[in-house]
C-alpha positions as CSV (number, residue, x, y, z in Angstrom):
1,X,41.3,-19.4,4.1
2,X,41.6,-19.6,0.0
3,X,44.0,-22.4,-0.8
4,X,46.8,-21.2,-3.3
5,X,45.7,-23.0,-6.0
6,X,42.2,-21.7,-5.7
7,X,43.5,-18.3,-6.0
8,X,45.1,-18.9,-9.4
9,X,42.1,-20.5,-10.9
10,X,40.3,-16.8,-10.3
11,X,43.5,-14.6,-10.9
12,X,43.9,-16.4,-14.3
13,X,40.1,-16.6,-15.1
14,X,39.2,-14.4,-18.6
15,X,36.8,-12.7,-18.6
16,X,37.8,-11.2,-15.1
17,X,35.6,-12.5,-12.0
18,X,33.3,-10.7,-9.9
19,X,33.4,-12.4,-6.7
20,X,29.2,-12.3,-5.3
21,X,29.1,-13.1,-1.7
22,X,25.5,-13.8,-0.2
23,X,24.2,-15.5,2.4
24,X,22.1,-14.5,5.6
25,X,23.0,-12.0,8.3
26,X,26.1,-12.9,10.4
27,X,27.0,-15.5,8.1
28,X,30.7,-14.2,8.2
29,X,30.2,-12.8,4.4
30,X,32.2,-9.3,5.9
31,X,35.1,-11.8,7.3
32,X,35.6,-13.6,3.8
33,X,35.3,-10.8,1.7
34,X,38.2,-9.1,4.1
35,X,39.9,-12.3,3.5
36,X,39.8,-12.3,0.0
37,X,40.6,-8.5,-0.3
38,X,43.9,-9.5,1.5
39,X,44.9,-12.5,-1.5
40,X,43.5,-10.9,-4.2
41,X,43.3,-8.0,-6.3
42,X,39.8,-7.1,-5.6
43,X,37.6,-4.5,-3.9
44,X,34.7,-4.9,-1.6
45,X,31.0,-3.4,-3.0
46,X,28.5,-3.4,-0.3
47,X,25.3,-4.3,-1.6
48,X,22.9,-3.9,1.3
49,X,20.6,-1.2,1.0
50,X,20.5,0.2,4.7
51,X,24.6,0.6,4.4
52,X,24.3,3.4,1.7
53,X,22.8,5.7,5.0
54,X,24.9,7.9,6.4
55,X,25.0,7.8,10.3
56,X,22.6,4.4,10.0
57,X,24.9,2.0,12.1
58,X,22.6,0.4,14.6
59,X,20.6,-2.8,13.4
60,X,22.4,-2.7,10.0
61,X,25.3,-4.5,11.0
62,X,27.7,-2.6,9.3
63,X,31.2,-3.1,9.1
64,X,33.6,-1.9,12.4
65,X,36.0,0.9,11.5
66,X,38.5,-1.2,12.0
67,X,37.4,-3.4,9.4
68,X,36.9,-0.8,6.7
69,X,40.3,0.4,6.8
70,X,41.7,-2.8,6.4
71,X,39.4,-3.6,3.8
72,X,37.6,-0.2,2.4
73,X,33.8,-1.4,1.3
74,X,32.6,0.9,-1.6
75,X,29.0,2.4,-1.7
76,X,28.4,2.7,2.3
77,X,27.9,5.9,4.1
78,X,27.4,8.1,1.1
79,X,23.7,9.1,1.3
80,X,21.9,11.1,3.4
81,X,18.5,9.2,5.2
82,X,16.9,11.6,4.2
83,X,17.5,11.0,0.3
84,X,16.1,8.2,-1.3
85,X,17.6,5.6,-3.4
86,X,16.5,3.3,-6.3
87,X,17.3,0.0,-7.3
88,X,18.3,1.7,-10.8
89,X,21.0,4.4,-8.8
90,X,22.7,1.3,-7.0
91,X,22.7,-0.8,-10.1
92,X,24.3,2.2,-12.3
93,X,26.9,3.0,-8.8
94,X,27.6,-0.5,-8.5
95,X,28.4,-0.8,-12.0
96,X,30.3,2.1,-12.1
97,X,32.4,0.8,-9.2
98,X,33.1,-2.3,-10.7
């Protein structure tokens, strides 16, 4: 858990934060990200490419239901497997989103 005087420093940063978790695979990224969503006024933007799939939720490690709606992730489940998907399309959602 963020320590309160951690979450001043970024609710009092200028120019406004983006918060970039990375890290491998069931490194607990999801549980911090719910976490933070809960202390600060953020949203969550998935960025891993097999979570834009609709219907894709074997082997992707996608977040429970339960999880997203506690925490909503933005750009998962909007595409069809069937469509494809550039780097370019994420980078202009993404920014969008943000």
């Amino acid at each position: 858990m963020l320590a309160q005087q951690d979450i001043d420093k970024i609710l009092t940063a200028k120019p406004p934060l983006v918060i970039c978790l990375m890290g491998p695979t069931a490194s607990g990224k999801t549980d911090l990200a719910v976490q933070l969503s809960k202390c600060l006024p953020c949203e969550i933007i998935s960025v891993d490419s097999a979570l834009v799939y609709q219907d894709m939720n074997i082997g992707t490690a996608k977040p429970e239901p339960e999880i997203l709606a506690q925490a909503p992730h933005k750009l998962i489940d909007f595409l069809d497997p069937a469509e494809s998907y550039s780097a370019s399309q994420f980078r202009s959602a993404a920014l969008t989103e943000i």
